[in-house]
Each structure stands twice: as C-alpha cells, then as structure tokens.
C-alpha positions in Angstrom: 17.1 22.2 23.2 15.8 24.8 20.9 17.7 24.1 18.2 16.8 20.4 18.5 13.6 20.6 17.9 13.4 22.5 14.6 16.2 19.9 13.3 14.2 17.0 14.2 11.5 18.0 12.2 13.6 19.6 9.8 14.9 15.7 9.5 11.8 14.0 9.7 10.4 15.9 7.1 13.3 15.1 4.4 12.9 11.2 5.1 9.0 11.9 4.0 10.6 13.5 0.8 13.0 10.9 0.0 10.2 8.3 0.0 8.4 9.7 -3.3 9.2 9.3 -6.1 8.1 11.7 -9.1 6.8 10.1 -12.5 8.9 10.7 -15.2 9.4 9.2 -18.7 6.5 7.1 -17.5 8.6 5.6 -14.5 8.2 6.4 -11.0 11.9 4.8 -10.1 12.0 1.1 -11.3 7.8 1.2 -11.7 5.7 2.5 -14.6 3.3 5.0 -13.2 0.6 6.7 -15.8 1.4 9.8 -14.8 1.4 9.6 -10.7 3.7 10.0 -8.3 5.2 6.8 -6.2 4.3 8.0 -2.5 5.2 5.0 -0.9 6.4 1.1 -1.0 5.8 -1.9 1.2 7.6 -4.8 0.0 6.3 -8.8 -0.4 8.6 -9.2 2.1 7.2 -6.7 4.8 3.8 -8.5 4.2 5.6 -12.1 4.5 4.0 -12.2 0.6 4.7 -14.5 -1.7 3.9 -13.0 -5.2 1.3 -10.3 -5.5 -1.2 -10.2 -8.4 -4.1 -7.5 -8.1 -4.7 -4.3 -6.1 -8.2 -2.9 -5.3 -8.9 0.4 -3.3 -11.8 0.8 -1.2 -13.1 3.8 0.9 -15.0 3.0 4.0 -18.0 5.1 3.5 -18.6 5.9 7.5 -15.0 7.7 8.1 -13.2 8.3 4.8 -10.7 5.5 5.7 -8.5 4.7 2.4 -7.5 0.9 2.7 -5.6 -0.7 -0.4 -6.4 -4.6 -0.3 -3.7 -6.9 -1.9 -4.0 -10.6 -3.8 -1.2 -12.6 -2.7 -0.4 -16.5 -4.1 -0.4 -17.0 0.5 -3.4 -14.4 1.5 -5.2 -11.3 1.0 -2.7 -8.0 2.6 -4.8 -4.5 4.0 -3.2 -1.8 4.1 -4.4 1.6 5.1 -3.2 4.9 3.1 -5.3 7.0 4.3 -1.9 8.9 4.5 -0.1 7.7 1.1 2.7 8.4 2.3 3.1 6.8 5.8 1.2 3.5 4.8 -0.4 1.4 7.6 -0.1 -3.0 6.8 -3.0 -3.9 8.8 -2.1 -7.6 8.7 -2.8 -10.4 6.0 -6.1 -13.4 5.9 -4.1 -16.0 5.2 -5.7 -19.6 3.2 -6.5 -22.6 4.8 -5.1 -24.4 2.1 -2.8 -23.7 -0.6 -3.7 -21.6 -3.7 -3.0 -23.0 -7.1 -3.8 -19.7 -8.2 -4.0 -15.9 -7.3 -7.3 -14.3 -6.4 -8.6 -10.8 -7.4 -10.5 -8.7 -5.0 -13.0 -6.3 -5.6 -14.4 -3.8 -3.1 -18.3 -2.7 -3.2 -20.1 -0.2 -0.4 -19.4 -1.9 2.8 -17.8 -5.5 1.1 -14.9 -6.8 -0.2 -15.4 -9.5 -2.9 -13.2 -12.5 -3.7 -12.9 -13.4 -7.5 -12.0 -16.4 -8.7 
C-alpha cells in the first residue's frame, strides 16, 4: 500500500503535465498563443456549444474567484479557472430564441454585460 500511494500521485501529477501545452513558434499545439502557455481545453462539445466567438475574464472582487465567460451562437458558457489548469464548466444561459448572431460579453465590478 505504500508504494501505491506515491505512484498514484506520481500518476496524477503527469496527466496535469500532459495537459499544457508550452508556446512555441507562436503556437501553443494547434492554437496561436502571444507568448502563454495553453493550461487547459474544454471543447464546444463539452459545453453542448455551437460555435464560440468571444472570451471575457472576470474576477469576483469578494473571493478572488477567476471565471472565464464564453459567447456561443446557442448561449453564454462560465467556466471557473480559478485553477487554469483543472477548469470548472459551470453550466451555459441558454436563448429563448434563436441568435442570428453571436454576442460579446464584457465583465465590470460585480456585472457581466451583454453586447450586441
């Protein structure tokens, strides 16, 4: 049981690796990336998305809370990555209608804004 343990974790900690990926040339894997790292992915699909346009971060000034908030063509996605690396998707607002176009999102003290 000893030995277990330290493989486990040994383990666990080499999946965490595998999921970022350095920036180099200007590509972090199949995505340019300015000079950052790729610390994580969550797909369209993993969301239930269909097409993504815009990304805004936001902090929540009361706990430090990181969330990333996602335009979709079928809803807005939150995610938290507080820890970029182990991502959180929090669920996804969904339109009562359909969208002819996507929105853009915009995050301001304790708000998130929908632009049009």
């Amino acid at each position: 049981m000893k030995l277990l343990i330290p493989f486990f974790f040994t383990v666990l900690f080499s999946i965490n690796l595998a999921a970022q990926i350095p920036c180099e040339n200007g590509m972090a894997g199949d995505y340019p990336c300015d000079g950052y790292d790729l610390q994580s992915f969550i797909s369209l699909e993993e969301m239930n998305g269909i097409r993504g346009n815009d990304s805004w971060g936001w902090t929540d000034p009361d706990d430090g809370n990181e969330y990333a908030i996602m335009g979709l063509k079928n809803g807005t996605a939150f995610i938290d990555i507080s820890d970029p690396i182990n991502p959180i998707y929090l669920g996804k607002l969904t339109y009562p209608h359909r969208r002819k176009y996507l929105e853009r999102y915009k995050g301001v003290s304790k708000s998130c804004f929908y632009c049009k």
